[in-house]
Structure formats: structure tokens, C-alpha cells
C-alpha positions in Angstrom: -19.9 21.7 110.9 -19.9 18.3 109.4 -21.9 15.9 112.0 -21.0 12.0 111.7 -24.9 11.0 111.7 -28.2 13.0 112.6 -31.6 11.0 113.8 -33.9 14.0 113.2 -38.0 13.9 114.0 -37.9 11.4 116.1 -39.9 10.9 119.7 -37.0 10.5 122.0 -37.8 8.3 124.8 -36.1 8.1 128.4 -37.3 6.6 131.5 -39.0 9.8 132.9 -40.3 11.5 129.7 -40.7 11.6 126.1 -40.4 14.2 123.3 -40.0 15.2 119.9 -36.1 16.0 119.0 -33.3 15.5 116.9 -29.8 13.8 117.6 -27.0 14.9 116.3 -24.1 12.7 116.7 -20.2 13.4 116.3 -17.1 11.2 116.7 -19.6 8.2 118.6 -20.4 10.3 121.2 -24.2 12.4 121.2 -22.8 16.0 120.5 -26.6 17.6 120.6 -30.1 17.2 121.4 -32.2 19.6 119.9 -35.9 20.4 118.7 -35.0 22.7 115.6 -32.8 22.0 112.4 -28.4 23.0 113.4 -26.6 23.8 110.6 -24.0 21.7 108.7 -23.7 19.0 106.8 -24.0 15.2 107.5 -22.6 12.0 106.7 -25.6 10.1 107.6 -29.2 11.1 108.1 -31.8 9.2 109.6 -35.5 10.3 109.5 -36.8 8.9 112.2 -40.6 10.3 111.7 -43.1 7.5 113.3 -40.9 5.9 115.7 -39.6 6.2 119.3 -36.2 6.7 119.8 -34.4 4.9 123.0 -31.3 5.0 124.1 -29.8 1.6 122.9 -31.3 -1.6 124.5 -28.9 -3.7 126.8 -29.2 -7.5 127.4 -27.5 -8.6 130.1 -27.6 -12.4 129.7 -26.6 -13.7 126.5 -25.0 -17.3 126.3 -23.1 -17.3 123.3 -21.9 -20.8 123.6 -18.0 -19.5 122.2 -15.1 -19.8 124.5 -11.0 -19.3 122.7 -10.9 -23.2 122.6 -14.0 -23.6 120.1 -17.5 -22.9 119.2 -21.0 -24.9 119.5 -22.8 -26.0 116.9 -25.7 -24.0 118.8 -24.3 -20.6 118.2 -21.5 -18.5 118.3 -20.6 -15.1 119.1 -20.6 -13.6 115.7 -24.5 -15.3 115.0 -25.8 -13.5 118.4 -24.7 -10.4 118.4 -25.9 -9.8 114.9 -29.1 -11.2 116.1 -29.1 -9.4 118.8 -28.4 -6.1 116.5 -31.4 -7.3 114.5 -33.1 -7.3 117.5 -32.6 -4.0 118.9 -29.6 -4.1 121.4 -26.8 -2.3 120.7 -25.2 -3.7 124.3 -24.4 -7.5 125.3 -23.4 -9.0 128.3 -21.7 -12.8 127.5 -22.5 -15.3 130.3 -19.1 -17.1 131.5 -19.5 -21.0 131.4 -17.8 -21.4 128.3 -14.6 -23.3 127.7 -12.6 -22.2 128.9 -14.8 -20.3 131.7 -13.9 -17.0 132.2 -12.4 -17.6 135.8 -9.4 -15.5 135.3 -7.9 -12.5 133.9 -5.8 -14.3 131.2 -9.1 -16.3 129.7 -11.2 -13.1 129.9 -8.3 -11.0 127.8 -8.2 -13.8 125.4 -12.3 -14.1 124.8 -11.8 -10.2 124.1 -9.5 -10.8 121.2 -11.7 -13.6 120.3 -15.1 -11.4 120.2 -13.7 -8.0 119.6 -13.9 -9.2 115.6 -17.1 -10.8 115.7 -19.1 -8.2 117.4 -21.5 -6.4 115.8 -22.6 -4.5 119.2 -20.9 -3.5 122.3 -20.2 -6.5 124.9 -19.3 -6.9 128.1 -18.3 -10.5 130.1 -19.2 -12.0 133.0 -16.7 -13.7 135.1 -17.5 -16.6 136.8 -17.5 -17.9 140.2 -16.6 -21.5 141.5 -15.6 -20.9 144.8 -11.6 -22.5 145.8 -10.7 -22.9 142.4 -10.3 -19.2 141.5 -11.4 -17.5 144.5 -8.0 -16.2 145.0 -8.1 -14.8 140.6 -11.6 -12.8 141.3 -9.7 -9.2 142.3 -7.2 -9.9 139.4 -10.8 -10.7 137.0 -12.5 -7.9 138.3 -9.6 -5.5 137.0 -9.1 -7.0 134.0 -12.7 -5.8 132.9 -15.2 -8.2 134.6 -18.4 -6.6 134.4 -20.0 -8.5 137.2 -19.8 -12.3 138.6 -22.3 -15.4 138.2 -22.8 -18.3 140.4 -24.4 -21.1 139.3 -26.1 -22.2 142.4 -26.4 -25.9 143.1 -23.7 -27.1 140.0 -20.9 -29.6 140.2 -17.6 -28.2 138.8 -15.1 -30.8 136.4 -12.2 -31.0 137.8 -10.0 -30.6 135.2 -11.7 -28.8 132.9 -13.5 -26.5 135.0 -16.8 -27.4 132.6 -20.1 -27.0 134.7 -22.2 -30.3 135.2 -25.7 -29.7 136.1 -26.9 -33.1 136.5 -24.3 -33.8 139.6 -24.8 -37.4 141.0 -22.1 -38.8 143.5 -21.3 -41.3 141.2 -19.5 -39.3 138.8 -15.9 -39.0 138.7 -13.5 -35.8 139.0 -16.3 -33.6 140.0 -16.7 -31.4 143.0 -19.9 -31.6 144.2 -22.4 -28.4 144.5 -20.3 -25.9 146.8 -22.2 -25.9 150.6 -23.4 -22.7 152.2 -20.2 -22.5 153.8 -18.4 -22.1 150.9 -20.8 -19.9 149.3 -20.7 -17.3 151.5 -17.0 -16.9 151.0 -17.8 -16.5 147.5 -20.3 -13.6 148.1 -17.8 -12.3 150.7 -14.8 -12.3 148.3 -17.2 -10.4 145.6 -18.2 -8.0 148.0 -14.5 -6.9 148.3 -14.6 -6.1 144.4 -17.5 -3.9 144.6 -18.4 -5.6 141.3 -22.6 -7.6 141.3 -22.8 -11.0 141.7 -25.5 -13.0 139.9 -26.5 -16.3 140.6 -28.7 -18.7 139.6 -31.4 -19.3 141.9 -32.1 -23.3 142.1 -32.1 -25.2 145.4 -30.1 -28.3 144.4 -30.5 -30.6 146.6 -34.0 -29.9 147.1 -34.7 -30.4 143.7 -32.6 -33.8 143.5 -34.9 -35.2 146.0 -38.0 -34.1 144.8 -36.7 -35.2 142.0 -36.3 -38.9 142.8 -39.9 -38.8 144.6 -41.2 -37.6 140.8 -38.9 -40.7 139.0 -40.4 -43.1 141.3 -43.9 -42.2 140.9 -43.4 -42.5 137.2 -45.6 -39.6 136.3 -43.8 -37.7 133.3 -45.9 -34.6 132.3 -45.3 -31.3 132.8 -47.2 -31.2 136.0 -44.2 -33.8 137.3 -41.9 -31.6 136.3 -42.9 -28.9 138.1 -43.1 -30.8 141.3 -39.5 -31.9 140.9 -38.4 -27.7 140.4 -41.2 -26.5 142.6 -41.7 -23.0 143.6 -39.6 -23.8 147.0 -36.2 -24.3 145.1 -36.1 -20.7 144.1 -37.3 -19.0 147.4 -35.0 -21.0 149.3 -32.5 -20.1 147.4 -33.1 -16.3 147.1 -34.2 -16.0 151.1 -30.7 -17.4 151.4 -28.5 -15.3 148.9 -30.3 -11.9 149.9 -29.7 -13.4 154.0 -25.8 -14.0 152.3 -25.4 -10.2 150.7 -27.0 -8.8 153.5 -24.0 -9.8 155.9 -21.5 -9.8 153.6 -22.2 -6.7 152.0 -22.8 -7.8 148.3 -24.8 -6.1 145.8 -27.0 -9.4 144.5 -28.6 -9.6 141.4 -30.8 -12.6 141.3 -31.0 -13.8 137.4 -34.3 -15.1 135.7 -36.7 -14.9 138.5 -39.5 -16.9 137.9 -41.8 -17.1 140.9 -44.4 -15.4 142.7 -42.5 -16.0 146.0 -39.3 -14.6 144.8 -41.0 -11.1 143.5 -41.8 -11.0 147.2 -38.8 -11.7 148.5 -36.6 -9.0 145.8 -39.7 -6.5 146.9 -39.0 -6.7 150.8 -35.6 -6.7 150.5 -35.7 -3.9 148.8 -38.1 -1.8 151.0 -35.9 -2.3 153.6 -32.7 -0.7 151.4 -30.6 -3.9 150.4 -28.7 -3.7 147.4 -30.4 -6.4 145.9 -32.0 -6.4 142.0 -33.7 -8.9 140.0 -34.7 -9.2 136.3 -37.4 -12.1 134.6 -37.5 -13.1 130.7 -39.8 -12.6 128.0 -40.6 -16.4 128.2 -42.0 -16.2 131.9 -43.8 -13.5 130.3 -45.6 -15.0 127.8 -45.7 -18.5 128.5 -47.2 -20.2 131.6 -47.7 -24.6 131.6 -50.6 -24.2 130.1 -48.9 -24.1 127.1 -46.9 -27.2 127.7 -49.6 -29.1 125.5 -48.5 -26.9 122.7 -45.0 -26.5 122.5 -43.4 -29.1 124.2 -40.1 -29.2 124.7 -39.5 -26.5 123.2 -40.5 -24.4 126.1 -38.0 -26.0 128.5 -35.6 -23.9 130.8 -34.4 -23.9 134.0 -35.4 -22.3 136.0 -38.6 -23.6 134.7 -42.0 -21.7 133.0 -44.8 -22.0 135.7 -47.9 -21.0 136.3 -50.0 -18.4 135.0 -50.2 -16.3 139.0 -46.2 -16.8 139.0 -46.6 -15.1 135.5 -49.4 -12.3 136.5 -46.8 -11.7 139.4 -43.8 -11.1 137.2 -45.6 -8.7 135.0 -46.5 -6.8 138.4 -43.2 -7.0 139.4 -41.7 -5.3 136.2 -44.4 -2.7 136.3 -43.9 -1.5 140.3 -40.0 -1.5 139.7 -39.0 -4.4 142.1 -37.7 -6.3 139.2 -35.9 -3.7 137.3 -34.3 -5.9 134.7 -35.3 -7.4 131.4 -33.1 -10.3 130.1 -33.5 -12.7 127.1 -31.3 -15.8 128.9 -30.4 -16.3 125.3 -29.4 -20.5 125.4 -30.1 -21.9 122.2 -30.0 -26.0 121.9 -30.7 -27.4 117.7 -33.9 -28.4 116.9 -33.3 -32.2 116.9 -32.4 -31.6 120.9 -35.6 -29.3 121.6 -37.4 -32.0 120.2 -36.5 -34.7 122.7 -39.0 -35.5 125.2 -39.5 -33.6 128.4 -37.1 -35.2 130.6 -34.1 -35.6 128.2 -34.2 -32.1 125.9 -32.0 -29.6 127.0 -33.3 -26.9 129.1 -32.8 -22.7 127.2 -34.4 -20.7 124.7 -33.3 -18.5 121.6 -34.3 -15.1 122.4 -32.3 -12.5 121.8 -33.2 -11.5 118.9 -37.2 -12.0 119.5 -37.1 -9.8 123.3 -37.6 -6.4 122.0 -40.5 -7.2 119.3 -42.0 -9.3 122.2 -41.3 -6.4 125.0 -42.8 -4.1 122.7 -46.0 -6.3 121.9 -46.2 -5.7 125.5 -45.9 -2.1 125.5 -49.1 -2.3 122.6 -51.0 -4.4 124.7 -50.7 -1.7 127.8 -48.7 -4.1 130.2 -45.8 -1.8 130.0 -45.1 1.9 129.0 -42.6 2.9 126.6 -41.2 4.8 129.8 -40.9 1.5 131.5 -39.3 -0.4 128.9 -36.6 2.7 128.4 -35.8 1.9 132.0 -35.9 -1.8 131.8 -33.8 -2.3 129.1 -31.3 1.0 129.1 -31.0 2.8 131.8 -31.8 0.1 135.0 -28.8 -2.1 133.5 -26.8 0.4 133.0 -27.1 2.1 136.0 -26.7 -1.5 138.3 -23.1 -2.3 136.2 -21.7 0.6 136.5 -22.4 1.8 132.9 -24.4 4.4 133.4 -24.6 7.3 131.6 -22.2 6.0 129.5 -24.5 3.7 128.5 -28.2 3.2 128.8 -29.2 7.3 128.6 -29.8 9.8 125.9 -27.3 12.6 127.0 -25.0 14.9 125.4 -21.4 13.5 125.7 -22.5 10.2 126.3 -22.4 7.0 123.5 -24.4 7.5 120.2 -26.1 3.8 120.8 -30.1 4.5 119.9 -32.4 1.9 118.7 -35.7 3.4 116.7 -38.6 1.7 117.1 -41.8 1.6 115.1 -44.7 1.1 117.4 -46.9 0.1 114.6 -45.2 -2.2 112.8 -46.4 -5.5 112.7 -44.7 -9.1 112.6 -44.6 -12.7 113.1 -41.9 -14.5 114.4 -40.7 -17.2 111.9 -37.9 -19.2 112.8 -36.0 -18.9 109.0 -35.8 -15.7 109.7 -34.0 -15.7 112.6 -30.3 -14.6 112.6 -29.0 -17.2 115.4 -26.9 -19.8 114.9 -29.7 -22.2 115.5 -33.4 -21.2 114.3 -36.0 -22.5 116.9 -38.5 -20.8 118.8 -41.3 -21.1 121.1 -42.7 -18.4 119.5 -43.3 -19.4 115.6 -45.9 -17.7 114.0 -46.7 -15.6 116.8 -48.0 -11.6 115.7 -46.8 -9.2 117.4 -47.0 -5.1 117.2 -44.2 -3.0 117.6 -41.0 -3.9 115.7 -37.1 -2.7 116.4 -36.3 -1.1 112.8 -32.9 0.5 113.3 -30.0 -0.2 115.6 -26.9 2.1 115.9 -24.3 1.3 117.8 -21.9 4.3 118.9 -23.1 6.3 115.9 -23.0 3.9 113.5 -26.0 2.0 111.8 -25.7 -1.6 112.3 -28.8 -2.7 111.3 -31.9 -1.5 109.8 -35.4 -3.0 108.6 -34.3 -6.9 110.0 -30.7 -7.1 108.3 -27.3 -6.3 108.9 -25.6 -3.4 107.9 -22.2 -3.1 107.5 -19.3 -5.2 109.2 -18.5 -6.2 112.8 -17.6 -2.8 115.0 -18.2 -3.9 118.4 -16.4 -3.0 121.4 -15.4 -4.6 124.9 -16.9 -2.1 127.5 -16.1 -2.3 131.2 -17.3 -0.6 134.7 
């Protein structure tokens, strides 16, 4: 027998258990599992004594800033999933407000072409949603390989270039303002009929436009200010009303980036009671809290935005009793020269994909999460929810060679020349963490190993 690649002496790790075994693999596909030595010969062999072998990591919110009519001086496709190799993920989901946005089937077919050479992991792409002007393209999206659908709560739409504006005032021209409830409903109505997710993101628009202008008026400009102009209230509104939504219209709902103590509650009771609704947070809700505002600056600005430490203690909670079952790294890089605009004019995202799995297993080190967990968080959970599963996101015979070793003891710090995005800036510089990603292999193949790229772009387009 000649096996394409064997990982032998590894500790296999799934959501449930792990053990020692070997993997052998064969035409991309896992052809054995076994604790003692099978005979033939291999192309590859990978000793994988000292480190835990998952099945590959999936992130399932990656803005790579590409569309087919240009790229961003931010990033690009080919710069994140090589960082996202790097960092252990052998599976990426693309977020669809690009340009064009992937609103029908036509511009998704044509971002394939455009990615399929770039990609050094698997991808998959989200379609988007903006309610009249494409509701009627969402079946013909869906079939054309859609993984799920996002709507950007509380965003203006540009008329003629379908661009999202997120700073919608009435004074602007050839917008359409924030979609109303009524409209929004339709939206999770029409998604239900695909059976496909939809994802939105959870901001309260015009709740936070008039808090807001209170915040302006007083003048007050720290990160305290901030807070009160994207309080707690603009994401529980927003969820109470998307899970009400799914419930009648029979949507699965994934609510993106959760960053409350109120949401957790809401995804947890909605749960209990059987809905099909799932949630996921960020490593950067994780580890930072405002308290750090003094710090970093800037650079710590998303939306939805970092808040306090109990939101944080909540998230962690959250993660660990399964009612978030999703870990994402909202991958939205901005240059340096933007982060480091004040508060109220830098750009709101953070570069993480390639830092989510050394910072996911710093967690596992300190005793916040088990390797178990993480297998689940970040393989099989995401798999399972899209439709991938076991396909994806499980070590099983028959299934897709994607593993990514881990070496629990390694230690690092995060140093923004090192990393492999488009655009090197980080909230993170300098930080030491424990527990490093040292191999990725993507259908069988080795595409990274010990923080560099191996080899040329392989990645495929994978679809429920």
C-alpha cells in the first residue's frame, strides 16, 4: 500500500475524547485510524509525538476585504488564508460585503474563480442579505453554494453600488435607509425557505444613533462615552428581536460576535426551550475588557464594541456551558495609520485570524477551556450548524484529511512583523502565550508548518 501522508503518535483529539493514534491518509480523504504501525509505504510522514491532533480548525468569519472588482490595501484573499493556514485553520468562511457583495449567484461564481487560486485552505462564502434588492436572487444564491446568509442589522445600502454605509444619516444621498422590522422579517422569512443560517449583526441602529447624539452633545470622548453611545441595550434588543423573528418564521439564527452579558442569556433561554438559534464570541471579548482602553487605544476598536470585564466573565461562561458554541476571529483588518486615529474616527475591526488559535489555546493552558471544548468550538460545532459535518470538522474514516497539530507547550509572543496578513497590527503585540498551532494540513496536504507556508495555493470552494 502506498498511503499519500501518515500523522503517526499523535494524541488525537475530538469533542468527546482523546487518544493516542495514527492517521493514515489516502487520496485527501482519512483512509485509517489506528493505534499500531499498517504496512506500506508513504509519501509523507509526520511524527506528531508531543502534540494534539484536531480535526482542522474552521473560522467562520473572515473579512477578506477582496471582491472580482479589486482588492483593499488592508488585505486580500491570498494574505488571509495563508494567515489563517499559519494559524491553524484549514477551513474559512469569507464574509459578503465586498464589492461587489455577494448578493447573487453570478457574483458568488465569479469570487470562486477569483479565490479558488489564492486559497491556501478550504473556503466557503457567505451571501448577503439586503432585503428588496435581491430578495427575489436568495433561492438562486443559496444553490449556487451559499453557505449561509448575513444581515447587517441597522446599515444603509448605496444604491447603486450596493456598498454598505454604516454611518447612515438622512442627509446622505442614494442610500436606503436601515431596512424596518417589517422588512426584516421578510428577510428571515425568505431565508427560512432556503433552509440555509442566517447571521446577522446584532446592533440596534437607531438606538445607538440617539444615544449617540446625547454622547456628542455632552462632549465627553473617552471610552466610557463610547460605551454609552453602543450600550449593552443595542445588542439585546436586537437579539430578543431576531430570535422573536426566527421563532415565527422558522429560521435557524446564528447571532455573530456576541458580546454581552444579556445576550448569553437571551442565546441560553432560547435554546432551553429548543429554538434553532446559535451564537459564537471572539478571542478579543475574550481577552480584552475597557480596562484596557488606556493601553491600546484605538487599536482595540470594533463593533460591536469590547466591554466590560462581567460581559467578558460571561462570554467565557458561555463558551464553556455550550450556549455559545462558536469561536470566530471577525478577521477586519484597517492599516496602522487608521487604527491609530482617535477613538471616534479609527475604523472599528481587528486582525485575528491568524492570532485565534495561539490565543484559544493560551486559554486551554490557563484552564478556561478543555482541549475537548476547543475541538468542538472550532471543528465540529461549525461544521455541524453549516451543514458540513462530518465532512468537515471530525476525525473519521472517509471523511477530509484536514488536521491541525498542535503543540501545547510551545511558547510565543505575538509580534506584529511576523504576521502573515496583509496589514500587521495587533492588539495583542508582545503578548506570551502557551500553546502554539505547528502544522496545518489541508485535505492531506501540509500547508504549513512551524509559522510558514508550505507549498502553493490548494484551496477549495466547499458548500452545504
Amino acid at each position: 500500500m502506498k498511503w499519500d501522508h501518515v500523522v503517526k503518535n499523535g494524541l488525537l483529539v475530538d469533542g468527546e475524547k482523546t487518544y493516542p493514534g495514527n492517521i493514515y491518509i489516502q487520496n485527501e480523504k482519512i483512509a485509517a485510524i489506528t493505534q499500531g504501525d499498517l504496512p506500506g509505504e508513504a509519501r509523507e510522514v509526520t511524527d506528531a509525538r508531543g502534540c494534539h491532533v484536531f480535526p482542522g480548525f474552521i473560522d467562520i468569519h473572515v473579512h477578506s476585504r477582496e471582491g472580482v472588482l479589486g482588492t483593499s490595501p488592508k488585505e486580500d484573499f491570498y494574505h488571509a488564508s495563508m494567515a489563517a493556514a499559519i494559524g491553524g485553520l484549514t477551513t474559512i468562511f469569507d464574509m459578503p460585503n465586498i464589492n461587489p457583495p455577494i448578493s447573487n449567484a453570478e457574483n458568488l461564481k465569479n469570487q470562486v474563480k477569483n479565490f479558488t487560486p489564492k486559497a491556501f485552505v478550504d473556503f466557503a462564502l457567505w451571501g448577503i442579505c439586503l432585503g428588496k434588492l435581491n430578495m427575489d436572487q436568495l433561492e438562486q444564491l443559496s444553490s449556487a453554494g451559499a453557505i449561509a446568509f448575513k444581515f447587517f442589522w441597522g446599515y444603509a445600502i448605496d444604491t447603486k453600488t450596493f456598498q454598505l454605509v454604516y454611518n447612515y444619516h438622512p442627509s446622505m444621498e442614494h442610500l436606503i435607509p436601515p431596512l424596518d422590522e417589517g422588512e426584516i422579517y421578510q428577510v428571515f422569512q425568505k431565508v427560512a425557505q432556503t433552509g440555509k443560517v442566517l447571521a446577522i449583526h446584532a446592533e440596534n441602529f437607531a438606538l445607538i444613533q440617539a444615544l449617540t447624539q446625547e454622547v456628542a452633545k455632552s462632549g465627553a470622548k473617552d471610552y466610557e462615552a463610547f460605551l454609552k453611545g453602543r450600550p449593552n441595550l443595542a445588542e439585546e434588543t436586537t437579539i430578543q428581536t431576531g430570535i422573536s423573528f426566527a421563532k415565527e418564521a422558522g429560521t435557524k439564527l446564528h447571532i455573530l460576535h456576541v458580546t454581552t452579558k444579556e445576550g448569553v442569556g437571551l442565546i441560553r433561554e432560547a435554546r432551553a426551550k429548543g429554538y434553532p438559534i446559535t451564537g459564537e464570541t471572539c478571542p478579543h471579548y475574550l481577552y480584552l475588557c475597557d480596562e484596557d482602553f488606556p493601553r491600546l487605544g484605538s487599536l482595540m476598536k470594533v463593533y460591536p464594541p469590547i466591554r466590560r470585564r462581567e460581559d467578558q466573565e460571561m462570554l467565557w461562561q458561555g463558551l464553556n456551558e455550550g450556549t455559545l458554541p462558536v469561536l470566530s476571529s471577525d478577521h477586519a483588518p484597517h492599516t496602522e495609520e487608521e487604527k491609530k486615529l482617535d477613538l471616534w474616527q479609527a475604523p472599528a475591526g481587528i486582525t485575528g485570524v491568524e492570532t485565534m488559535v495561539p490565543l484559544m489555546l493560551h486559554g486551554v493552558n490557563q484552564g478556561k477551556l478543555t482541549v475537548n471544548q476547543l475541538a468542538k468550538l472550532l471543528s465540529e460545532h461549525p461544521a455541524r450548524i453549516f451543514g458540513l459535518y462530518p465532512e468537515k470538522g471530525s476525525l473519521q474514516v472517509g471523511t477530509d484529511a484536514d488536521l491541525t497539530l498542535v503543540d501545547l507547550k510551545l511558547e510565543t509572543r505575538i509580534k506584529k512583523e511576523k504576521l502573515h496578513s496583509k496589514t500587521k497590527v495587533t492588539p495583542y503585540e508582545g503578548m506570551k502565550l502557551q500553546g502554539a498551532p505547528v502544522q496545518t494540513i489541508v485535505r492531506g496536504k501540509t500547508v504549513a508548518k512551524d509559522g510558514e507556508i508550505v507549498g502553493i495555493p490548494g484551496g477549495k470552494f466547499i458548500h452545504s
